[in-house]
C-alpha positions in Angstrom: 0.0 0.0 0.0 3.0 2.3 0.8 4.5 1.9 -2.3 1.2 2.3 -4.3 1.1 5.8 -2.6 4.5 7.0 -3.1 4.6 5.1 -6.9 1.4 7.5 -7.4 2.9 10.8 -6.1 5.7 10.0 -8.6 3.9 9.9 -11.2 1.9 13.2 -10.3 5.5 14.8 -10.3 6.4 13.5 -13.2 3.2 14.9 -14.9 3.9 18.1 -12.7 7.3 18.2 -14.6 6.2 17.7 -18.1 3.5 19.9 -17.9 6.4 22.4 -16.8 8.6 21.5 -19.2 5.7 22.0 -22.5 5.3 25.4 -20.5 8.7 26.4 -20.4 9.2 25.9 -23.6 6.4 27.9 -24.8 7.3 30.5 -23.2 10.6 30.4 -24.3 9.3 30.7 -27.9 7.1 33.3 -27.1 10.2 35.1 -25.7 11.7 34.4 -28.8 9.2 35.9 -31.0 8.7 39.1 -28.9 12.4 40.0 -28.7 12.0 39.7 -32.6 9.0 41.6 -32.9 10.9 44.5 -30.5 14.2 44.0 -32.9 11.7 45.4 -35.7 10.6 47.8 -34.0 13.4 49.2 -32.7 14.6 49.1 -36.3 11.7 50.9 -37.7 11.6 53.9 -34.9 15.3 54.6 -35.8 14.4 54.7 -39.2 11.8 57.0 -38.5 13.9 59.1 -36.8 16.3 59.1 -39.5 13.9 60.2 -41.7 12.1 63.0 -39.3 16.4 64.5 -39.2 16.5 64.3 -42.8 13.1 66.0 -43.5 14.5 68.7 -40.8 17.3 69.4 -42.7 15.6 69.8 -46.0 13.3 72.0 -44.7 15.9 74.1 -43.1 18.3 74.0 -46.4 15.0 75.1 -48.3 14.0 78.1 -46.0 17.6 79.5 -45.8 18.3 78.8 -49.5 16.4 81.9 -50.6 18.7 84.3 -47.6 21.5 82.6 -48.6 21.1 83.0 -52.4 20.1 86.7 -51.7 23.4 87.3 -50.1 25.6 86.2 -52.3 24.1 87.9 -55.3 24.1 91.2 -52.8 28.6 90.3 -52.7 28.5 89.3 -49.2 31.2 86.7 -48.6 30.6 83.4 -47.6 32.1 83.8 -43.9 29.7 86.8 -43.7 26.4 85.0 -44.8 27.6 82.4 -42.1 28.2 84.7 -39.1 25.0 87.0 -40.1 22.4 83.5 -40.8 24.2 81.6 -38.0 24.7 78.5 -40.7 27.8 76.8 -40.6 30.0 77.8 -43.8 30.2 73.9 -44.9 26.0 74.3 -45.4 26.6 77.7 -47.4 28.9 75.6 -49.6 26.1 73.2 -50.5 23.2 75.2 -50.7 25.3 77.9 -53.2 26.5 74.3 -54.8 22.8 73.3 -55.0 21.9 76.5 -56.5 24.5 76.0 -59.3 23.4 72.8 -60.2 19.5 73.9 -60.0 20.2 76.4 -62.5 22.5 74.1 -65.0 20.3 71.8 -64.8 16.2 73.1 -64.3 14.0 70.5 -65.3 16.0 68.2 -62.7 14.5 69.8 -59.2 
């Protein structure tokens, strides 16, 4: 009778344990499929963010093209347009470079 008893809670543990065990492992692929879903995530929101920096900047370029272009046609230097617009002369370069290209080229833009 003992051993009845104690061969039954054995094999209630071992059920205990596989039921565990399917558990476990479930979870561990739902883990698994989460931390991918976050990966892609995470990859799309810095993309965004790339993107919202990028549209920034065009935005910016665009708005002080016009200043910039007025300047130089007026014979202000570049250093001057930089110091007087507060844009960094490297961004002068490209938008007067921008400008040259537009007009070469004005079906392109």
């Amino acid at each position: 009778m003992e051993y009845t008893i104690i061969l039954a809670l054995v094999f209630v543990l071992a059920l205990i344990l596989v039921y565990l065990y399917n558990n476990n492992r479930k979870l561990t692929e739902q883990v698994k499929r989460l931390k991918e879903i976050l990966a892609v995530k995470d990859t799309t929101i810095s993309n965004l963010e790339a993107s919202r920096v990028a549209v920034k900047d065009v935005i910016e370029n665009l708005s002080a093209h016009d200043k910039v272009m007025q300047l130089v046609e007026a014979g202000e230097s570049r250093e001057s347009i930089s110091e007087k617009l507060g844009i960094p002369l490297n961004k002068i370069e490209l938008i007067i470079k921008f400008d040259k290209i537009k007009k070469e080229h004005p079906g392109a833009s």
